[in-house]
N, C-alpha and C positions, 0 to 999 in steps of 0.2 A: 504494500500500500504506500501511495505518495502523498505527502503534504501537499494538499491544498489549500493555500493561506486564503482565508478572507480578506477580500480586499477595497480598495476606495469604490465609495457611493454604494456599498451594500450595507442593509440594515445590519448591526449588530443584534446578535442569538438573545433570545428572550432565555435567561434564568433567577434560578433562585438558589444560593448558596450562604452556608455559614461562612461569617467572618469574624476574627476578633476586632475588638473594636475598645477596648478597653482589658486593662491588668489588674483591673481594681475586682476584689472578689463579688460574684453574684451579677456581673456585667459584662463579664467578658467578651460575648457571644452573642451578635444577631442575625438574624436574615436579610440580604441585600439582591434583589434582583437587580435587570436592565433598567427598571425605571427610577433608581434610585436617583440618578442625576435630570435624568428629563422630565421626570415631576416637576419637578423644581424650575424646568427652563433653563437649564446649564450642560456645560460641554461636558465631557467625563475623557479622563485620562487612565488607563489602563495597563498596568504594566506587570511585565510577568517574570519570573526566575525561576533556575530548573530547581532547587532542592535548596529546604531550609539546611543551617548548622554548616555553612561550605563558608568558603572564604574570599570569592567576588561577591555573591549576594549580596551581602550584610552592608557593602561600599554604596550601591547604588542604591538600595531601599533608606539608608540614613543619608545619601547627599537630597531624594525627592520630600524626605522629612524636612530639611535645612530649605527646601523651599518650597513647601506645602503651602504658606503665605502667598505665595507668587502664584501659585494655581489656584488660590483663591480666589487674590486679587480679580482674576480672570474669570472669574464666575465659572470655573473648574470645580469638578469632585474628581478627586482622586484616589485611586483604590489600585493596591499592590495584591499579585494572584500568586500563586502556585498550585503545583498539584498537593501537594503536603495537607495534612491534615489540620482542622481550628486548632486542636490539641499539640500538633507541634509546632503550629506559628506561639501558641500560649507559650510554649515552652521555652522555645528564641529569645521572645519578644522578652522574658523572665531574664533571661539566662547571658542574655548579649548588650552590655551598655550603651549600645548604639539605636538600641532599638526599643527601647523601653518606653519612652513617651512618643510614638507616635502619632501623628495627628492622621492619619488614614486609616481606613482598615485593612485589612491581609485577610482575603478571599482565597475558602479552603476548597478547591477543586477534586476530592476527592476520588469522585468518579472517572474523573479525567474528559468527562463530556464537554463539556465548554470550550477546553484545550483543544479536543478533537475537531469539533466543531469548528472554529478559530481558526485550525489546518496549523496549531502550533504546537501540537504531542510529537515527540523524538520517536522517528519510528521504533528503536531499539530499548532505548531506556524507559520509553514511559514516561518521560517529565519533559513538561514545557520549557521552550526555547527563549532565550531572552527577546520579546516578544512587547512590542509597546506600540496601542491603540489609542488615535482620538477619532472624540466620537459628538459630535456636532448634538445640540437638544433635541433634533428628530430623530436620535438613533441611527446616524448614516454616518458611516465608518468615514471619515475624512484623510487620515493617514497612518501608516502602519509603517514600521519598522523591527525588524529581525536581524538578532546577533545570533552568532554560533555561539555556542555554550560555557568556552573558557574567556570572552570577550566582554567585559562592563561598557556601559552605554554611555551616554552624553546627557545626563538633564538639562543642563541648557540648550540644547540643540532643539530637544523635546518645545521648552517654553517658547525660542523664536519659530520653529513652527507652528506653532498652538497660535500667537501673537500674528503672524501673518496669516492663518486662518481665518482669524475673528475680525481682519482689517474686510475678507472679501472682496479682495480688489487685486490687483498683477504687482508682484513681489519678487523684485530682482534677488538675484546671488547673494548671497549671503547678507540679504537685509537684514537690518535689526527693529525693532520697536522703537519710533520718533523717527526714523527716517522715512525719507520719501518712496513713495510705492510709485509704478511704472503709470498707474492712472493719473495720478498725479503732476506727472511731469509732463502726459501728454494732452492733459487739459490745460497746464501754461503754454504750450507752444502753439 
């Protein structure tokens, strides 16, 4: 079987999955499906690693903590995935200094359906690939990006795409947020 990634302008999979969501006892734990962010009328950021307890992990889910603010700011929900279970994100999130207060949840994939679904399950291992979705308030996959497995990602890279998404307008080469976008220039000229 091959990976077939989901990809831009397709709806994002309708589920419902446990997530931690807190360390404080009697809260640990709640339900989070697809509409969690388009309730609301916000974008949702999506980002996945293959297995809790490893040692890129822990780098990129504590640098999207350091700027959870910023995908706020952006009228962003943002929600970290694995296949791993609530009970072993509880156990990380316990157990690793970096990960203790975070401001997102960590969605338990257990079944690996979502993952499969996604087209982001390792055919071999079973565990999702470093794997990061936005996903526009109607639920349509706006951009997606896939790392191999021993490679951590770019949060910022993640926000100036996310930023030149929400302008909706033509966005040169490595635009940033305050610069001019290509509509822009050619409604001056």
């Amino acid at each position: 079987m091959s990976n077939r990634i989901l990809s831009i302008g397709s709806q994002f999979p309708a589920f419902k999955k446990k997530a931690v969501v807190s360390t404080e006892k009697g809260k640990e734990f709640a339900d989070l499906t697809q509409d969690h962010a388009s309730s609301q009328g916000q974008w949702m950021v999506m980002f996945w690693w293959p297995k809790d307890f490893t040692f890129v992990c822990p780098t990129e889910i504590a640098e999207f903590n350091k700027k959870a603010s910023d995908f706020s700011d952006r009228d962003t929900v943002l929600i970290g995935a694995s296949t791993d279970s609530e009970f072993v994100h509880l156990a990380w999130r316990k157990d690793h200094a970096d990960l203790k207060d975070l401001k997102f949840p960590m969605l338990a994939d257990t079944s690996k359906s979502l993952a499969e679904e996604l087209g982001i399950l390792d055919n071999e291992e079973k565990i999702a690939y470093r794997a990061t979705f936005i996903i526009d308030p109607q639920g349509i996959v706006r951009w997606v990006s896939v790392y191999d497995l021993n490679v951590g990602r770019n949060v910022q890279e993640v926000l100036r795409v996310l930023d030149a998404l929400q302008t909706d307008e033509l966005c040169p080469c490595n635009w940033n947020k305050g610069q001019e976008t290509l509509t822009t220039q050619l409604n001056m000229n």
